[in-house]
C-alpha positions as CSV (number, residue, x, y, z in Angstrom):
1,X,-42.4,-2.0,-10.4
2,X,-39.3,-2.1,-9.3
3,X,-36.5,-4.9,-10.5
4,X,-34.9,-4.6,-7.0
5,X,-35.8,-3.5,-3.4
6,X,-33.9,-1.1,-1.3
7,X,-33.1,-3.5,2.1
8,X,-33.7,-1.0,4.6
9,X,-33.0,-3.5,7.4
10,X,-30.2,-5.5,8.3
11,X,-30.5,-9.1,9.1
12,X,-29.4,-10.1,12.9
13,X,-25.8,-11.3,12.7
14,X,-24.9,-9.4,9.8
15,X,-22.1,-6.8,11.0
16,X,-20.5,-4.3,8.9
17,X,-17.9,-1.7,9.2
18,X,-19.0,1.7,8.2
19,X,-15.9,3.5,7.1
20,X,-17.6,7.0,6.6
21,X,-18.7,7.2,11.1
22,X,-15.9,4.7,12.0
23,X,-17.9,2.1,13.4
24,X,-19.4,-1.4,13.6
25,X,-23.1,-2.0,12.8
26,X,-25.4,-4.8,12.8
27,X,-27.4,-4.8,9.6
28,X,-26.2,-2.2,6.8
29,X,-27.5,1.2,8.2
30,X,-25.4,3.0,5.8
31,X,-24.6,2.8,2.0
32,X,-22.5,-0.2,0.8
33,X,-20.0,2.3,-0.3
34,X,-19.4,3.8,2.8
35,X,-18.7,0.2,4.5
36,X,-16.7,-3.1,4.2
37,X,-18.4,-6.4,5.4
38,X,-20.8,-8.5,6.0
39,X,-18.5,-10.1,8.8
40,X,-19.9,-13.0,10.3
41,X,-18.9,-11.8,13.6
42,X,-18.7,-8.2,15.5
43,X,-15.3,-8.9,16.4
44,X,-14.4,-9.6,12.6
45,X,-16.0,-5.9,11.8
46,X,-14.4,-4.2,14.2
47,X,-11.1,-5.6,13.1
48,X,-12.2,-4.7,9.2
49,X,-9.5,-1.6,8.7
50,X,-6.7,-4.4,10.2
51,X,-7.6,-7.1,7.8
52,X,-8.0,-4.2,4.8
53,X,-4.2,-3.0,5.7
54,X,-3.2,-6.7,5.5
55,X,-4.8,-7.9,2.1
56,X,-3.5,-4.5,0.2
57,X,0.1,-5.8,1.8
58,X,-0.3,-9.2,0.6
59,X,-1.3,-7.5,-2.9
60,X,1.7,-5.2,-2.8
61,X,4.0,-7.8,-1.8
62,X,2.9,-10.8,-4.4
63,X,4.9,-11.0,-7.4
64,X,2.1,-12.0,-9.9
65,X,0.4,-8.8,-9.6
66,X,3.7,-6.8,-10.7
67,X,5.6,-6.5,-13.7
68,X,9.0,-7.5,-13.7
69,X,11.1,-4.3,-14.4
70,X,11.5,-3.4,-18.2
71,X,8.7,-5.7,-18.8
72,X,6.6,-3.9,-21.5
73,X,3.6,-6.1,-21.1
């Protein structure tokens, strides 16, 4: 028996963004690593790749997450 069960359907009002096709779909039809979400919205998914580019430039940009130069650790 198995420990976990593959969901092989979405739930209605789940969106994703599948990075591998480039699209939004309701319910995961692909693998979760091929996609970002769930998003509560379709409009949230389809903006996934904007709000990706914004977080890693936050990240980039915040000092905590960088070492100060000639800082050995």
């Amino acid at each position: 028996m198995a420990l976990f069960k593959k969901r092989t359907v979405g739930k209605p009002g789940e969106w994703y963004y599948c990075l591998e096709h480039g699209k939004v779909e309701e319910g995961p039809e692909c693998p979760a690593k091929d996609r970002f979400g769930p998003y509560a919205s379709r409009q949230e998914a389809e903006h996934a790749m904007d709000t990706a580019k914004e977080r890693n430039a936050d990240w980039e940009n915040d000092p905590k997450w960088h070492d100060k130069p000639g800082d050995k650790g």
